[in-house]
Structures are given as C-alpha cells and as structure tokens.
N, C-alpha and C positions, 0 to 999 in steps of 0.2 A: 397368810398371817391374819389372825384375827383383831378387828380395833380394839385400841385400849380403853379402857372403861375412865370417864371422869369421874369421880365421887364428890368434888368438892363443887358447889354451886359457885361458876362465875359472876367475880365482882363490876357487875354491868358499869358502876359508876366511881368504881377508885377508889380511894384513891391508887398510885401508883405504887406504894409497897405492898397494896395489897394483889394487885393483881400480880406484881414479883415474885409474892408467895405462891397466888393459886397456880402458875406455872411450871414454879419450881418444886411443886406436888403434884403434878401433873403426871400424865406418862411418859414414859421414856422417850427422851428426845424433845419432850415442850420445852424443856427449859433453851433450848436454842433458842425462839423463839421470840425471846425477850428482847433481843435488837430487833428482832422486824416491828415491834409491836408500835402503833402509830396512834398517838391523842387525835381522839377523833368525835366531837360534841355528839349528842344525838338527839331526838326532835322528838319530843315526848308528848303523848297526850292526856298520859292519864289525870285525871279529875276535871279534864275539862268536856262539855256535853257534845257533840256532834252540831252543828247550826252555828249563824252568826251572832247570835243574839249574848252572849258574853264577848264577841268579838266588839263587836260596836259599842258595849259599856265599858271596856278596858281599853280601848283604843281611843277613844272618846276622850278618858283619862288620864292618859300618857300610858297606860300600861306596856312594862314592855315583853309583847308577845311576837309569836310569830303564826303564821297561819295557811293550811293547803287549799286551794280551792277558793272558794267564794269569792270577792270580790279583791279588787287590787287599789294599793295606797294611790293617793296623790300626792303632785301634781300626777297626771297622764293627758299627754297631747294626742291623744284617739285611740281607743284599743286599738292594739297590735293586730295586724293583718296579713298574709301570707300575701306572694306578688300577685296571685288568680284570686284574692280579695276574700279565701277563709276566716274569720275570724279565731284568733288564735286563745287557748284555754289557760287562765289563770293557774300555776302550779304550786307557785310558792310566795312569800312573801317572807320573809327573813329578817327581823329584828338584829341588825348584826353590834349593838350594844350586851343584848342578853347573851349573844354569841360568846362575844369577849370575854364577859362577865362570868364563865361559867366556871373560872378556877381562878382565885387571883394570884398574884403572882410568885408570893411562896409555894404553893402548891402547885406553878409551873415548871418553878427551876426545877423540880427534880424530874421531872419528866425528861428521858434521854430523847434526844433528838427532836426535839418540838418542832413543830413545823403550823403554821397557821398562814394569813397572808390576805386576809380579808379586808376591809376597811373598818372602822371600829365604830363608825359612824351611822346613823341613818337604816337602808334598809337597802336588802339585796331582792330581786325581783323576775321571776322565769315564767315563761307566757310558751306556750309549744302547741303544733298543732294537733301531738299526740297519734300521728299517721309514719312520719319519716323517719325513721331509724338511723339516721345520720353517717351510714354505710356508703358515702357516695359522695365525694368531691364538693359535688354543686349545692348538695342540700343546703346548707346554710343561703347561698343566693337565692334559693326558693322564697325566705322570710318563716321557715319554718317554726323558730324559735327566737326569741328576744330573750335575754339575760340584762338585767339593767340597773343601775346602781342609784336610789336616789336617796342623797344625801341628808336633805330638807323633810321631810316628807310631811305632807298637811294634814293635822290630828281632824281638823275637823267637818270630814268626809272621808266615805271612800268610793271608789269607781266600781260601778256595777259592772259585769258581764255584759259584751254587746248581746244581744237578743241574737246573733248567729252562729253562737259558742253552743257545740255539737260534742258534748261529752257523754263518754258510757254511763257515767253514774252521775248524782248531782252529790257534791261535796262541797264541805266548808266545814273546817276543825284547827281549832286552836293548839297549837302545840307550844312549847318552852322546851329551849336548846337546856339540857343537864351532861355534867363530863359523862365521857365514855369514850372508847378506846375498841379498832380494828386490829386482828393478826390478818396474815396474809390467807387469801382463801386456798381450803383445797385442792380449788379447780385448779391451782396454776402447779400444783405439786405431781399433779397427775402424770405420767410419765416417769418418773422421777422414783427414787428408792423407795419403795415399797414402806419400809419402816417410817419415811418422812410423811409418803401421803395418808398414814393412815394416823398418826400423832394430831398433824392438821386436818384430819375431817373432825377426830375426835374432839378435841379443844374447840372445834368450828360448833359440831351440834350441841357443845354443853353450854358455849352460849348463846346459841339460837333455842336452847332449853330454855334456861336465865330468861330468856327474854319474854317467852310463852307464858313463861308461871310470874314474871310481873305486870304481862297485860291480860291474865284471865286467870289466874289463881291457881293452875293446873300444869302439869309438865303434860299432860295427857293430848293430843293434838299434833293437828299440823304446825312444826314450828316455822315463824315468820322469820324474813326478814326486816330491817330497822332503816328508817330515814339519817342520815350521818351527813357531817360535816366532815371534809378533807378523810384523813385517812385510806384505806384500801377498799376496792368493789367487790360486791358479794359475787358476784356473776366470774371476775377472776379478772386478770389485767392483764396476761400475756397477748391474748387475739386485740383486745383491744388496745392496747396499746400499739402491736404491729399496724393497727388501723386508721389511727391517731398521726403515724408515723407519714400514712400519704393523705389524709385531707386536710391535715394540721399539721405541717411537715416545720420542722424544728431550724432555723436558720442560723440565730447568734449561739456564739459560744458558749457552754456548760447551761445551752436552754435544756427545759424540759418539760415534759408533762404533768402538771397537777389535777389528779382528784378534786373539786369543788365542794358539790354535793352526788346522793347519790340516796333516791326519793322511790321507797318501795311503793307499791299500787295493789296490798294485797287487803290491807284497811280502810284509811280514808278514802283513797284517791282510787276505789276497788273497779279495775279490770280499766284502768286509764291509760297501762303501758303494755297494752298484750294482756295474756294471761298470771299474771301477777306477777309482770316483769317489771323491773325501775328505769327510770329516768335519771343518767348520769350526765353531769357537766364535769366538762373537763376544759382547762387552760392550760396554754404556756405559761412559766415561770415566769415569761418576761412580759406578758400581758397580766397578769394580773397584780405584781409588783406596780404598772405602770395604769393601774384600774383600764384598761381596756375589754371593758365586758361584752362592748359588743362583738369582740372577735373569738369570743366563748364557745364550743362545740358541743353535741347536746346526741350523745346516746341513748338510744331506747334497746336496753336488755331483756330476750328474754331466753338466753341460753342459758 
C-alpha cells in the first residue's frame, strides 16, 4: 500500500480546532487520531542568535526564557558530578512560568484530555553526562543525570560550566516554550495494520515537513525532530516504555509513566545524544505530582 499524501501544511501551533480540521482532512484513518493527539509545548528558537549574550541581557531582566546549553541558573551548590567525579553537561534550563504561560486558559479547556503537571513556578533543570543511555537499573546510582527543580532562582548570575564538562559541541541558545501538540509516532504503529502504519508515518512526516519549512524556509531537506514538553517520543514509546517498566518499575495504584521532556540533538545541542539522537525524561505520575525530581529517569534515544 502506498502512503497517503498530506497536502495541507500542519498546524505546528494550534490552535486546537485547527488542528481538528487538518486531521480531519487528512487521509484516511487520521481522523482516529484525534484522541491520541497530546498538548505538548515546544521549545522554539527562532529569532533568537546561537550564544549567551541575549541570554544574560534577558535573564538579567527577568526575561522569561528558557535555554540549552551554556551555563545553569542559581542558586547551585557545586556542579553536578557523576560518582567517579565526571562532571556533568548543562542540558536544559526550563522557564516553567513561560511553560504555563503558553495557552491560557480558555484556550485550554478545549483541548481533550490536557495533561500538564509541572510546577508553574521557577525553573526545571537537567545536567546528564551525555554517555549513559539509561538502559540499565543502576544508571541513575551512577550520578549520571540530575533533573532539578528550583523554585527561587537568582536573576543575578548564572553558574558557569565546571572546566571538566566534555561535550561534542559547545552550545548555548535561547529558546521560548510556544503551544504545539504530538500524535503518537509511527514507530509504535509498526506491526500493526498496514493501513494504520502508513496514515501515522504520513501525518508524522507532514509535520516533521511543518517543521523544516519554519526553521529554514524550505520543505527541501532532512526533516528534524523538535524539543517538546510532556506529550508522545519521537523515537516511539512501546520498547521504552517496556524499559521504564523494570528500572522505574511502577508500584502505587493507577501509577504511571510520564513523558517530561524529550530534547532533540540534531540543532543546538548537535551530536550531544548520539547521532542526532534526544534526550528523554521520563517520571512516574506519582513523582512528579509529589515534585520528586530527583527520582526522574533520563533516556538517550537513538533508535
């Protein structure tokens, strides 16, 4: 069977009846799709330059950004270090006010099934050593990754990189959370009726198309994947999930797995997760309801 063609360019940023529609003009069988579909922020750079140097004048300010790379908020009581004394790689730094802020809340309600769960406060904070692929019980005893929540954070500084932070590339880029929204990936379709897996590749590459033609003006290229908040993994969520299952194994009743983030490495962060593989956080339900962040587990995808 050959894939169905999309013709309508995917509405990267919503609102939600718009994306209702380009579904429900979609090909045959997208319109199922519409209950999986998950509000899911994403982590935008355009107009802002690569470097710190807008970072530290809007941050300075109260600006409220978020940023990959470069340097990490205060307070910090010593960069983060691995137990054999790595020092571990700034990833993210998370404005989780701009987070919130990104639909207010008429233009929540009508989003089916919202799901969010973050703190609304402050800033969310992920340090990794960018080696451990989190496939293995102990990893986290390693110190391999910090997830950290701080609430306060002090405008006027920020914490340089210890001098033994060992990254592929040197990064630092400003981004701002704007709405967007994941389907469920292909990959997990795979096996599955032919008819379905080829609906969800389709609607998958029109908008990983979407995406190409608003970060370089061209549908012409390799299309990327995007940095998101909560929502579905581009990489798919069956193996991982089954994975999740025994090194984050689920104990209270109607607990579950949450998506966090899920931080591509083919732009800023270029060749920091593998070969332009991301960096997924994922929690229990009941850890992150209860901000338990440091019991956060930290995937590197790059299947």
């Amino acid at each position: 069977m050959s894939e169905q063609p999309v013709t309508v360019e995917a509405p990267l940023h919503g609102p939600w009846g718009r994306i209702q529609s380009w579904l429900q003009a979609g090909p045959p069988g997208a319109g199922r799709l519409l209950e999986q579909v998950a509000f899911s922020p994403v982590l935008s750079d355009q107009s802002f330059a690569p470097g710190d140097e807008e970072l530290r004048e809007l941050w300075g300010t109260g600006g409220w950004v978020s940023w990959l790379g470069g340097p990490a908020a205060a307070p910090l009581d010593g960069w983060p270090r691995t137990v054999d004394g790595t020092a571990l790689a700034h990833v993210l730094t998370l404005h989780l006010a701009d987070l919130a802020g990104v639909l207010d809340d008429q233009g929540k309600a009508v989003w089916p099934g919202l799901r969010e769960g973050l703190p609304t406060v402050g800033v969310l904070e992920v340090f990794h050593d960018l080696r451990t692929f989190g496939s293995d019980a102990t990893d986290q005893d390693s110190g391999a990754w910090v997830v950290r929540w701080v609430a306060d954070p002090a405008r006027t500084e920020l914490v340089q990189p210890s001098k033994g932070v060992d990254t592929p590339s040197a990064a630092c880029q400003v981004v701002l959370a704007l709405p967007g929204f994941t389907l469920p990936p292909a990959a997990d379709a795979a096996g599955g009726a032919e008819e379905e897996f080829e609906t969800a590749r389709a609607v998958e590459k029109a908008v990983r198309r979407a995406w190409l033609a608003q970060r370089t003006g061209s549908t012409r290229g390799h299309p990327t994947l995007v940095s998101h908040v909560y929502g579905h993994s581009q990489h798919g969520e069956i193996h991982a999930r089954a994975l999740l299952h025994n090194v984050l194994p689920l104990s209270a009743a109607g607990d579950e797995h949450r998506l966090v983030l899920d931080l591509e490495s083919w732009t800023a962060l270029s060749g920091w997760f593998g070969d332009a593989g991301s960096l997924e956080v994922w929690m229990r339900g009941s850890d992150l309801q209860a901000r338990r962040f440091d019991r956060a587990w930290c995937l590197i995808r790059t299947d």
